[in-house]
MARFI-847088 format. One record per residue (C-alpha): residue number from 1; residue in three letters; chain; x, y, z. Coordinates in Angstrom, 1 decimal. Layout:
// residues N
NUM;ALA;A;X;Y;Z
...
//
This chain:
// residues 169
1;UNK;A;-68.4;18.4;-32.5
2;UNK;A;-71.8;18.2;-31.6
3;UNK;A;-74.6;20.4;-33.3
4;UNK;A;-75.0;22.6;-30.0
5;UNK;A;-71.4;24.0;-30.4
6;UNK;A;-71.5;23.9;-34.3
7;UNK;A;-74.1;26.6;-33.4
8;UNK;A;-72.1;28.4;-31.3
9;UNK;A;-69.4;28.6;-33.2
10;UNK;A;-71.3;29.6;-36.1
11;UNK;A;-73.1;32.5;-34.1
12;UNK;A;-69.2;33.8;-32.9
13;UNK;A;-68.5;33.9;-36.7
14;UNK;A;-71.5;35.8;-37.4
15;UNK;A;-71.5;38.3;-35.0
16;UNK;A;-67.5;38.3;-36.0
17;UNK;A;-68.2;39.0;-39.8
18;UNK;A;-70.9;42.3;-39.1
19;UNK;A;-69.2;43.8;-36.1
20;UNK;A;-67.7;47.3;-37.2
21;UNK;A;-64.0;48.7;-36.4
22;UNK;A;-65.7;50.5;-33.4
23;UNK;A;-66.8;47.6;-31.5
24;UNK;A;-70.9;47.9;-32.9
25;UNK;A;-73.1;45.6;-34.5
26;UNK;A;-76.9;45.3;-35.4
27;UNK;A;-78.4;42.5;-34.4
28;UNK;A;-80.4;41.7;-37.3
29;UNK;A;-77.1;41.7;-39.3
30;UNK;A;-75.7;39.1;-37.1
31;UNK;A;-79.1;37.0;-37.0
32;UNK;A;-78.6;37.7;-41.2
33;UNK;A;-75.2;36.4;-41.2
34;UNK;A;-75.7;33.8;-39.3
35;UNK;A;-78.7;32.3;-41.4
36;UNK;A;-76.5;32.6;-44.2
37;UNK;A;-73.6;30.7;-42.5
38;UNK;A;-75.9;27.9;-41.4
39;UNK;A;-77.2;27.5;-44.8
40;UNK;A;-73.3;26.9;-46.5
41;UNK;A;-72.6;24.8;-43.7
42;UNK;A;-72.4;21.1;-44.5
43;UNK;A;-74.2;20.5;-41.2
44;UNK;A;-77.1;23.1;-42.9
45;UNK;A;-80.1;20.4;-42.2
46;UNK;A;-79.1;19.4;-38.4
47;UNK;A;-77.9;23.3;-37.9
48;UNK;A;-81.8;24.1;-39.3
49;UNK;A;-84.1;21.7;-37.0
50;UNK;A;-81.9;23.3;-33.9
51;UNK;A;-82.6;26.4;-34.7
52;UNK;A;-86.1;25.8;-35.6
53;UNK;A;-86.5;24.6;-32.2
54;UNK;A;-85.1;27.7;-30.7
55;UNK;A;-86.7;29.9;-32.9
56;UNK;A;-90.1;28.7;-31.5
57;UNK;A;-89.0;28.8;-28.3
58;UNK;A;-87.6;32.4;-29.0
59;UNK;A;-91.4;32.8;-30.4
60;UNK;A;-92.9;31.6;-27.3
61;UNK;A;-90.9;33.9;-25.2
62;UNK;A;-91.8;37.3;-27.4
63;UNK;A;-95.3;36.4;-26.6
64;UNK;A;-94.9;36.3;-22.8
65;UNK;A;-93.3;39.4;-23.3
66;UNK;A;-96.1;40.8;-25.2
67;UNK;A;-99.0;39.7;-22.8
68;UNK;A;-96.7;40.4;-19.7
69;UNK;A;-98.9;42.6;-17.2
70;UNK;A;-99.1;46.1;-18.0
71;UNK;A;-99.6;49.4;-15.8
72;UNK;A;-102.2;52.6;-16.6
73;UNK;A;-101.0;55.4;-17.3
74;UNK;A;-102.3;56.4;-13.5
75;UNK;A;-100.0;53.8;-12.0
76;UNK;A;-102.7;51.5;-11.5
77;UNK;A;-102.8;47.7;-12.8
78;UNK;A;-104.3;47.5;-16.3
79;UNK;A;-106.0;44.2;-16.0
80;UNK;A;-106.0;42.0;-19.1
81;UNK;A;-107.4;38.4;-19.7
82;UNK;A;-105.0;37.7;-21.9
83;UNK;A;-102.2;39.0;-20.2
84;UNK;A;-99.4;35.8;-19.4
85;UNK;A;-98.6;35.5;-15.5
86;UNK;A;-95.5;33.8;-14.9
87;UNK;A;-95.8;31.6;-12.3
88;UNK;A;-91.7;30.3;-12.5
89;UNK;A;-90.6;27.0;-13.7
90;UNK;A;-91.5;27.5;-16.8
91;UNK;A;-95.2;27.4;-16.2
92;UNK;A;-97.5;30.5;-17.3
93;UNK;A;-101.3;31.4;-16.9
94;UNK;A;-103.6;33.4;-18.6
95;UNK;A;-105.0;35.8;-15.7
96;UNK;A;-108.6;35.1;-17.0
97;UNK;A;-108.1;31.3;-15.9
98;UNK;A;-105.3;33.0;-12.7
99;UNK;A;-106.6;31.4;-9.3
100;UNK;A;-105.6;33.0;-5.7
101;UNK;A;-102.6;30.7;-5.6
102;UNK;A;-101.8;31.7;-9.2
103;UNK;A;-101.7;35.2;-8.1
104;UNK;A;-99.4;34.3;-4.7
105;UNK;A;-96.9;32.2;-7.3
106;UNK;A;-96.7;35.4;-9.7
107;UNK;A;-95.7;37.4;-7.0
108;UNK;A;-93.2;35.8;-5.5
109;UNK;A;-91.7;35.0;-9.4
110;UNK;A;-92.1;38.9;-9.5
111;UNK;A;-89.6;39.0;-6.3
112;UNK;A;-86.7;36.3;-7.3
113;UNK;A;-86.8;38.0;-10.8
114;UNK;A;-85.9;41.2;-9.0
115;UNK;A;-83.8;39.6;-6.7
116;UNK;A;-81.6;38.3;-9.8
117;UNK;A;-81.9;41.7;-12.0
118;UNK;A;-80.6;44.3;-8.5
119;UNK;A;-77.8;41.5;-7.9
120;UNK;A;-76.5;41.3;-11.6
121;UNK;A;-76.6;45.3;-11.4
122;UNK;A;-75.0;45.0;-8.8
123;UNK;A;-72.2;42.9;-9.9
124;UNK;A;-72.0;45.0;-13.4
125;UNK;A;-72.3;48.1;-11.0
126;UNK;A;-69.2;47.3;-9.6
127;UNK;A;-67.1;46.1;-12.4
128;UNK;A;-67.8;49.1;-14.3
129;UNK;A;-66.6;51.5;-11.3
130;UNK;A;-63.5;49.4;-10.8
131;UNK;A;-62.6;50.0;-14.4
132;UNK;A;-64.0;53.7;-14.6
133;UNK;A;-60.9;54.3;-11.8
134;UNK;A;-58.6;52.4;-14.3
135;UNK;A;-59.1;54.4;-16.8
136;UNK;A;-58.7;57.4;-14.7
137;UNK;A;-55.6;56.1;-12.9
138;UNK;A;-54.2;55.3;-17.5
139;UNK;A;-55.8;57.7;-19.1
140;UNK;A;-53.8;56.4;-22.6
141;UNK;A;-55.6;53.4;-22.5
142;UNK;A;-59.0;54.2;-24.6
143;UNK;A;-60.9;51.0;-24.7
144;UNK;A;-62.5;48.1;-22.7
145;UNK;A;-60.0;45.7;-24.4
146;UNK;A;-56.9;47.6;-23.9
147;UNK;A;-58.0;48.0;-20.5
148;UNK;A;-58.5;44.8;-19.7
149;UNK;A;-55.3;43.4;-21.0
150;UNK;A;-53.3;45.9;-20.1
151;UNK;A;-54.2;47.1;-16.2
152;UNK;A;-56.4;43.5;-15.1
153;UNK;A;-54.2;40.8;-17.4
154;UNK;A;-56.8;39.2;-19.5
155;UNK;A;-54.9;37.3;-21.8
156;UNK;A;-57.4;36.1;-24.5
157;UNK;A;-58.9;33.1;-22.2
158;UNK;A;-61.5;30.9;-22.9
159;UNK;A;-64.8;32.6;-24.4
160;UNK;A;-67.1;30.3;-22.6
161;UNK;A;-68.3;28.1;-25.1
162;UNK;A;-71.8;27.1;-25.6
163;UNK;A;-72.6;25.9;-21.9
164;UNK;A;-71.0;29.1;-20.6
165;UNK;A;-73.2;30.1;-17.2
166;UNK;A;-74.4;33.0;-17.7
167;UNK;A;-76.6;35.5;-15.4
168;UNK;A;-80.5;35.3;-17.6
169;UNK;A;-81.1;38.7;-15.8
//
């Protein structure tokens, strides 16, 4: 088993071991848990230069979120130098440094991003009706789960592993 799904497996167990009888966990619990799981785990050392190299790159992405553009109160563009313009492709810019073309790229970043975000709502949108008329049509089934296995036939499949595609919206 490579280190990659050792990870997953262990962050399935955490988020396992702190979610409550009603379906809710905090995430700090299962980022707790899972630090603790990762440090009894005979694979501790490989486990911890993984996630140190996703914690940075979970650091990296908190600070793009704090110097992302921001609006006055007035609706109008708070200009920053130190806001972060993402240009897509991984590539940022500081909008002190941001040329013309800079500006041109973070627009149309600004458009596929909402692009992505209106068609996963869409998609969840959707779902969400199509079971909101399943649990009309059964009202004794209560939860998502029930639901699901019940009325659509979900029999427990496969949870997606650690490559699973997944929307980043």
């Amino acid at each position: 088993m490579s280190i990659k799904e050792r990870l997953w497996e262990l962050s399935e167990q955490a988020a396992d071991n702190v979610t409550q009888l009603t379906g809710h966990m905090q995430v700090s619990d299962a980022e707790s848990e899972l630090s603790r799981l990762v440090d009894l785990d005979p694979c501790r050392e490989e486990l911890h230069e993984a996630l140190r190299s996703a914690g940075c790159k979970g650091e990296i992405r908190k600070l793009g979120e704090r110097h992302r553009p921001k609006w006055n109160q007035d609706g109008s563009f708070a200009f920053n130098p130190r806001d972060i313009w993402k240009l897509g492709g991984g590539l940022w810019v500081r909008a002190e440094l941001a040329t013309r073309v800079d500006g041109i790229a973070t627009a149309r970043q600004s458009t596929r991003n909402r692009g992505q975000v209106d068609s996963a709502d869409d998609r969840l949108q959707q779902y969400m009706a199509e079971r909101q008329e399943a649990f009309r049509l059964n009202p004794e089934i209560v939860t998502f789960g029930d639901l699901e296995r019940i009325h659509f036939g979900y029999t427990g499949g496969s949870d997606g592993g650690p490559d699973r595609d997944v929307d980043q919206a």
